[in-house]
N, C-alpha and C positions, 0 to 999 in steps of 0.2 A: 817533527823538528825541522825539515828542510821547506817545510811551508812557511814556518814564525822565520827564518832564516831570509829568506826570499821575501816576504812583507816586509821585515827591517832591512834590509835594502833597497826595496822600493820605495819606502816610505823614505830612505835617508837621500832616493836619488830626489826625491822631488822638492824635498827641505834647501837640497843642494842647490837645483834648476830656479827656486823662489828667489833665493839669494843674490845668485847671478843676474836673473832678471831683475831685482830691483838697485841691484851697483850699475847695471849698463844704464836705467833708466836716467841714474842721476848725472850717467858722464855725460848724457843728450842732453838733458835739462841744461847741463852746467854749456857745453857747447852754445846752443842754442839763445842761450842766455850772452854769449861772450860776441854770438854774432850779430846780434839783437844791437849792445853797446856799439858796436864796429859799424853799424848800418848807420845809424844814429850819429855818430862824430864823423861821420861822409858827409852825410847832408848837414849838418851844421856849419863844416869848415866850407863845402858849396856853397852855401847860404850865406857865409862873412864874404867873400869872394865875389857875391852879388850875382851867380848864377842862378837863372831863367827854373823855376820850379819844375816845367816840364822837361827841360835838359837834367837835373841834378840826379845822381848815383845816389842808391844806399836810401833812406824813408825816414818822416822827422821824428821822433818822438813820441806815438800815436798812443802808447799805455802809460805818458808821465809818469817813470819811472826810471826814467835817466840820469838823473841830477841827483841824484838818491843813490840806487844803485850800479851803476857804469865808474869802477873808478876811473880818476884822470883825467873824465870828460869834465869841461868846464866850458865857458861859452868864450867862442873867437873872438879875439883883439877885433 
């Protein structure tokens, strides 16, 4: 009894740990996605501004998928 006892616990820690791991994955995803947008409307707003590409902060657009997904971004006056 204290075997079957001890496997459903194990087994429930590791259901547990799967879980975990895949909620933290999506906070990175979602982060990493938010900074992806932020890098993206740097160098755009650089870019209306007419700053030198080798000076300009933040990276253009390289996965087109900006304009799409980044709310908010829209292209500089």
């Amino acid at each position: 009894m204290r075997t079957k006892t001890l496997t459903a616990l194990g087994l429930a820690a590791i259901g547990l740990s799967m879980v975990l791991t895949a909620n933290l994955g999506a906070a990175d995803k979602e982060s990493l996605h938010r900074t992806y947008c932020h890098e993206v409307a740097v160098w755009s707003a650089e870019e209306a501004r007419g700053i030198d590409p080798t000076d300009r902060t933040g990276h253009p657009d390289y996965r087109g998928i900006a304009a799409e997904h980044c709310p908010g971004l829209r292209p500089a006056p």
